[in-house]
MARPAGU-321244 format. One line per field, with one value per residue (C-alpha): residue number from 0; residue in three letters; x, y, z. Coordinates in nm, 4 decimals. Layout:
N
resi	(NUM;...);
resn	(ALA;...);
east	(X;...);
north	(Y;...);
up	(Z;...);
//
This chain:
258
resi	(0;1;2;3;4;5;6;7;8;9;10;11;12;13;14;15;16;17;18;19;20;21;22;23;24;25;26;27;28;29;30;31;32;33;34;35;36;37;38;39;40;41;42;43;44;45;46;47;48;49;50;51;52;53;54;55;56;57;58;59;60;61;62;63;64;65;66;67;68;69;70;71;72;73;74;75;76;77;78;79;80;81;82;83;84;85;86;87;88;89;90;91;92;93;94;95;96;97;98;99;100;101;102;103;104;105;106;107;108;109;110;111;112;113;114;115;116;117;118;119;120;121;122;123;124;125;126;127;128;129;130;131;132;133;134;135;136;137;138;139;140;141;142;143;144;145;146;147;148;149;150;151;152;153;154;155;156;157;158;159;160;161;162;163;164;165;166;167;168;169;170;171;172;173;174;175;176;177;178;179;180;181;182;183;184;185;186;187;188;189;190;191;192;193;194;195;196;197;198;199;200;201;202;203;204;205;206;207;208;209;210;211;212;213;214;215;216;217;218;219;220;221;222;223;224;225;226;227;228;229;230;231;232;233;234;235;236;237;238;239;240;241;242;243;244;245;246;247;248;249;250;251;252;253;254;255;256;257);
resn	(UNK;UNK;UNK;UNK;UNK;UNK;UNK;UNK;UNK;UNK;UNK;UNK;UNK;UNK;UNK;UNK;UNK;UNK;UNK;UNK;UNK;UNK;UNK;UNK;UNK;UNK;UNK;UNK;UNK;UNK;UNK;UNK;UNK;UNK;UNK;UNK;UNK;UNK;UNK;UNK;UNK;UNK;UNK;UNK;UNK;UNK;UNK;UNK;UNK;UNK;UNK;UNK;UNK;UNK;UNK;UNK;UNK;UNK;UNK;UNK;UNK;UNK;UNK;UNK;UNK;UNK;UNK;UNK;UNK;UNK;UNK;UNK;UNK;UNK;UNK;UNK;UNK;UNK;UNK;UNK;UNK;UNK;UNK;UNK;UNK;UNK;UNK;UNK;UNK;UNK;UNK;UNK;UNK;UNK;UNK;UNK;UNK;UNK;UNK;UNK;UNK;UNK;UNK;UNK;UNK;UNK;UNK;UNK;UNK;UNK;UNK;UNK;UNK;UNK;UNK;UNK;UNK;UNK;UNK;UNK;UNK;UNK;UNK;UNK;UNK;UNK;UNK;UNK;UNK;UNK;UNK;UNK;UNK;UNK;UNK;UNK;UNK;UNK;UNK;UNK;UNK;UNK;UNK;UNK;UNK;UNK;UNK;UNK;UNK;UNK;UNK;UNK;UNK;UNK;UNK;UNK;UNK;UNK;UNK;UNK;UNK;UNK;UNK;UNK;UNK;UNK;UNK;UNK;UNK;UNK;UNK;UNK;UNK;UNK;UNK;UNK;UNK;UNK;UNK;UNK;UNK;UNK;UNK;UNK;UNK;UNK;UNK;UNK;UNK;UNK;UNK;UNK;UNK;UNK;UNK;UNK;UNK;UNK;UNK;UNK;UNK;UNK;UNK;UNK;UNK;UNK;UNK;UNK;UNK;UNK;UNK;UNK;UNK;UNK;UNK;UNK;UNK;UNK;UNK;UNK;UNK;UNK;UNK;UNK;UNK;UNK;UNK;UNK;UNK;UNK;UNK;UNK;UNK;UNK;UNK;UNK;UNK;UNK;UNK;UNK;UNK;UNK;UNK;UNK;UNK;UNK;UNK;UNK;UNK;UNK;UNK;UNK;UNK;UNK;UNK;UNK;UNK;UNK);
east	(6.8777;6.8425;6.5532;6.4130;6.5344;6.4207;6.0362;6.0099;6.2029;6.1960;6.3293;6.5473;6.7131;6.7854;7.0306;6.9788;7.1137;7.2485;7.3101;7.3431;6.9565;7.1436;7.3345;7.7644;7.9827;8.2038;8.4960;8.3899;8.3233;8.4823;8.2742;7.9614;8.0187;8.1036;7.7227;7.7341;8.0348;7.9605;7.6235;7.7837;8.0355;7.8844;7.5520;7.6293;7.8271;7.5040;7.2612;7.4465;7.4689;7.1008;6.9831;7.2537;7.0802;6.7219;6.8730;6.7992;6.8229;6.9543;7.1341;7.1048;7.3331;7.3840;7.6728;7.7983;8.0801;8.0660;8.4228;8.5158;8.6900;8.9997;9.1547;9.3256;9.2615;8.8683;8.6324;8.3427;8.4539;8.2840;8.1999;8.5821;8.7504;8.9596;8.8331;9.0585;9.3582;9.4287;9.1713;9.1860;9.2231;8.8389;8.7163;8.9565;8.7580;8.4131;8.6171;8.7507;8.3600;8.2117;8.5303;8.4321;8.0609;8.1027;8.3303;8.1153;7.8188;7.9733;8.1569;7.9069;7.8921;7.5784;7.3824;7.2925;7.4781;7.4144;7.5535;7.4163;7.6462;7.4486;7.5334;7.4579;7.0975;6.8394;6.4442;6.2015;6.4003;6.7498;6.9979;6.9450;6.5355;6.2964;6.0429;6.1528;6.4442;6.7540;7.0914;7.3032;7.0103;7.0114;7.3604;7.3175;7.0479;7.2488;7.5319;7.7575;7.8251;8.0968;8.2371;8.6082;8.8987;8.8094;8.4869;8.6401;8.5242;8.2702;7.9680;7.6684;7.3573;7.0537;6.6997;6.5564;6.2503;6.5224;6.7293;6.4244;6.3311;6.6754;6.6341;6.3358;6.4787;6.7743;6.5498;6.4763;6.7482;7.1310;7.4461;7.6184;7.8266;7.8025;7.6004;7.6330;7.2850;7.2609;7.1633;7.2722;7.4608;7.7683;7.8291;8.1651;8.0645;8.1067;7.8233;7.5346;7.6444;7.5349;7.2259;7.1021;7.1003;6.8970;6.6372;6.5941;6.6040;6.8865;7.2097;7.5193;7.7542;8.0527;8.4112;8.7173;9.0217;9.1358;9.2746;9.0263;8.8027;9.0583;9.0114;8.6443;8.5387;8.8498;9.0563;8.7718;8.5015;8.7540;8.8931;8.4435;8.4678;8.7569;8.9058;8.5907;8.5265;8.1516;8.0269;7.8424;7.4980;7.5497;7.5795;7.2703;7.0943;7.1896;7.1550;6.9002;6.6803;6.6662;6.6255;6.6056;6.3086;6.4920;6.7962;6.9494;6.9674;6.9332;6.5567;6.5343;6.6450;6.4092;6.1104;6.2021;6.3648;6.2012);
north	(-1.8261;-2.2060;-2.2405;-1.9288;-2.1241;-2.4476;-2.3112;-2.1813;-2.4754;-2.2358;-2.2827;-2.0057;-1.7347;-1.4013;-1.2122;-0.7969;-0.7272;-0.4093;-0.1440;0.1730;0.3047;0.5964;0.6680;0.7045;0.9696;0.9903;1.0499;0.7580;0.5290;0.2319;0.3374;0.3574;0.0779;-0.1483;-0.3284;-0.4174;-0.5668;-0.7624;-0.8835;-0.9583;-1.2067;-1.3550;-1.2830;-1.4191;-1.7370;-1.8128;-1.7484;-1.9975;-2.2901;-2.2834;-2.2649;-2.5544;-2.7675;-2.7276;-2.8187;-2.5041;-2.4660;-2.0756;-1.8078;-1.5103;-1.2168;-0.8410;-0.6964;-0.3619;-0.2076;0.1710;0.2345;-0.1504;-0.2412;-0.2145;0.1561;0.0688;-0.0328;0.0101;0.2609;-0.0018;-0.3177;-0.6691;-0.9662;-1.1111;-0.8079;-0.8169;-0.6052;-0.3393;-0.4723;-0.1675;0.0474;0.3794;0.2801;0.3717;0.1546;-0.1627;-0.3449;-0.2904;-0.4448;-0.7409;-0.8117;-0.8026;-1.0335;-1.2363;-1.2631;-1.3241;-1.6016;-1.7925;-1.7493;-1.7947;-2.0860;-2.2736;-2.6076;-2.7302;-2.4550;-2.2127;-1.9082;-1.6082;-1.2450;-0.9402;-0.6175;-0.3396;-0.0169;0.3424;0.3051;0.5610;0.6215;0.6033;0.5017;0.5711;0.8579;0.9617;1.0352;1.3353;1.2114;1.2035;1.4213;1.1426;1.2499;1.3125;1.4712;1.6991;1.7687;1.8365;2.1022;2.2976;2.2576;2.0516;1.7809;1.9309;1.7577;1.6834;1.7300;1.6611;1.3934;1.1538;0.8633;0.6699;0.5287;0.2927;0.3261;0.1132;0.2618;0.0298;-0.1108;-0.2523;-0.4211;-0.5441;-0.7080;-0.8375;-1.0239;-1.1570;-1.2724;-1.4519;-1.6901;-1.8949;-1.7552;-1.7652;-2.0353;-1.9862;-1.6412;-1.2746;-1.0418;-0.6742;-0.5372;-0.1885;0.0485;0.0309;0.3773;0.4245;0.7951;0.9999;1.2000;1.5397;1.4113;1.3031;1.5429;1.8505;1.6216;1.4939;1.8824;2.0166;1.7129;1.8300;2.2030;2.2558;2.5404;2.3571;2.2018;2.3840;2.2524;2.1602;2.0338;1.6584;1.7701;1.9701;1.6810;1.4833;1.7266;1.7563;1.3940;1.2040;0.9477;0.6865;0.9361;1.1421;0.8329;0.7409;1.1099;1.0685;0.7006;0.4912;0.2356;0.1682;-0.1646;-0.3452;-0.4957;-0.7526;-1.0878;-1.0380;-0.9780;-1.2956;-1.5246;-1.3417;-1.2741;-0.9279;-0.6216;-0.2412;-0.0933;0.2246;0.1742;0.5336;0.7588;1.0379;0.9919;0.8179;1.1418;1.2783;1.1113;0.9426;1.2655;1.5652);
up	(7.0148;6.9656;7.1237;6.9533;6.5814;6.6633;6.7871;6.5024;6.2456;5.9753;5.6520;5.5938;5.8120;5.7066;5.9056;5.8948;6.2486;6.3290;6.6147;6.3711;6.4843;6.6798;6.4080;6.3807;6.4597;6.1827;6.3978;6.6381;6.3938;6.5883;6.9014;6.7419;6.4864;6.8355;6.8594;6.4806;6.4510;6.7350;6.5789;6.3306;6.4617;6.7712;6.6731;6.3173;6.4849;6.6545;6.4217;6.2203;6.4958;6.5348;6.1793;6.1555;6.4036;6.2401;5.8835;5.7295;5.3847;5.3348;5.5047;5.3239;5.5767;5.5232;5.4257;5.3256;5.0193;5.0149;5.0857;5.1503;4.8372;4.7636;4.6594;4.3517;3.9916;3.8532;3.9767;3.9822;4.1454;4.0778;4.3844;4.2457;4.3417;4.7030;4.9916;5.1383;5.2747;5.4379;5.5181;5.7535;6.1178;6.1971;5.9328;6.0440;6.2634;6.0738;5.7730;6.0097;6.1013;5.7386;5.6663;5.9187;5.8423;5.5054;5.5227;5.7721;5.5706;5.2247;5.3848;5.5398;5.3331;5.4985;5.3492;5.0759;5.2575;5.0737;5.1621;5.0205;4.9784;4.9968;4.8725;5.0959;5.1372;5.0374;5.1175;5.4339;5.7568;5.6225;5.7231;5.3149;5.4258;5.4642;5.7019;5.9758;5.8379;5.7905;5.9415;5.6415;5.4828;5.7529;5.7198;5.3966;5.4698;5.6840;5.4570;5.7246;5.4238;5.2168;4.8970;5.0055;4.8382;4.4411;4.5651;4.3181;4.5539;4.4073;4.5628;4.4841;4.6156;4.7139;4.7613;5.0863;4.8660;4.5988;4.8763;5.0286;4.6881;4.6899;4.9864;4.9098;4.5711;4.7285;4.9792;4.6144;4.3794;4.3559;4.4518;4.7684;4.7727;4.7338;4.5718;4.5285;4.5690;4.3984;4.1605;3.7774;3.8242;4.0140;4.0705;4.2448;4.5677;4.3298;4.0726;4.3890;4.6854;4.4942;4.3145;4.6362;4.8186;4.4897;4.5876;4.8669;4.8334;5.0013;4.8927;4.6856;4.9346;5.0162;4.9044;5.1401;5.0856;5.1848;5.4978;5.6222;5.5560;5.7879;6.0712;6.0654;6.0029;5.9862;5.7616;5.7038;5.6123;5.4238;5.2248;5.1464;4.9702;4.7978;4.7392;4.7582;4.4666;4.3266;4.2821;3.9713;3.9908;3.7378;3.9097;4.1269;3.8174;3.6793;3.9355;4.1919;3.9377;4.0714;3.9206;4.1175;4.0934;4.1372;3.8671;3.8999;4.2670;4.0239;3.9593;4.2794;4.4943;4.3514;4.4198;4.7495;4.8862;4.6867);
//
């Protein structure tokens, strides 16, 4: 990797590494989630020695909030807000490695580091896609994704082109920190569940209750439906200088996925 950074001596590095391409079990969630949180410790640790050796000037690093922050208080958490302290034991060491990222990159005095929280990602490549047919879509269209318990959890989404822009956007724009990178329009798992099946012309998803959801997905995707805090966009706008092209999943369902 330090030979790789210094042939190049670029002037930036933007870290997007992950192993998620064959998707995650939501009961194995530490299994499959085992490659990513790897890249992004080690693979963060020596991204940043060799970009630290060249004298780069930013680090801009993915991270990730659906279902990160912390289950109490607002429904629509800010970059100030804590992450979970305690999150479901499948979700604990994917927490530990976005901790861990984002202090080393936020940290990291001898550069602009810059992490990006993105929200559950929607549009060509993504598990929320038509063609090829994305995983949860699919669930959706064979009605495998029900809403769990009251789907009071709330997410925030982030169509790929608008997370894209963001990253482009932070390479010349923002102080050293995070950024929540999503749409303008937070929304609870029983308002875009049911909206995201009519884009794609699938049947209403079925309802179950919360411990059903535990035995059919577990506690980490069953605390997502039904305990998950949103995030607000605000602060990238400010200082990114980025606004989403797609501001609301509502329209944005419907023409990425319809």
């Amino acid at each position: 990797m330090g030979r790789a950074v210094s042939e190049a001596a670029p002037d930036a590095i933007v870290h997007q590494l992950t192993g998620l391409s064959g998707g995650v079990d939501l009961r194995h969630q530490e299994r499959d989630m085992a490659p990513t949180n790897r890249l992004r410790t080690e693979g963060t640790d020596h991204l940043l020695s060799a970009g630290r050796a060249v004298g780069i000037r930013r680090f801009v690093a993915q991270s990730f909030l659906v279902g990160t922050y912390e289950r109490t208080g607002d429904a629509v958490k800010s970059e100030d807000d804590p992450l979970d302290p305690n999150p479901p034991v499948p979700m604990r060491t994917t927490l530990d490695a976005l901790r861990y990222l984002e202090n080393a990159v936020a940290g990291a005095e001898w550069t602009d580091g810059i992490v990006l929280r993105y929200g559950a990602f929607y549009g060509p490549g993504t598990s929320f896609a038509t063609r090829p047919d994305g995983e949860m879509t699919e669930m959706i269209r064979k009605r495998r994704l029900p809403v769990v318990g009251g789907g009071r959890g709330v997410w925030s989404f982030t169509h790929v082109d608008d997370a894209a822009g963001a990253t482009v956007a932070a390479l010349e724009h923002g102080r050293r920190g995070t950024y929540n990178v999503v749409d303008d329009e937070p929304a609870t798992v029983s308002e875009w569940l049911p909206a995201l099946a009519a884009a794609v012309g699938a049947k209403r998803p079925r309802r179950v209750p919360r411990w059903v959801g535990r035995l059919l997905a577990g506690e980490g995707a069953t605390m997502m439906m039904t305990e998950a805090r949103g995030a607000s966009n605000s602060k990238a706008k400010r200082e990114l200088d980025w606004h989403p092209r797609h501001p609301s999943w509502r329209r944005g369902f419907a023409t990425a996925l319809g």
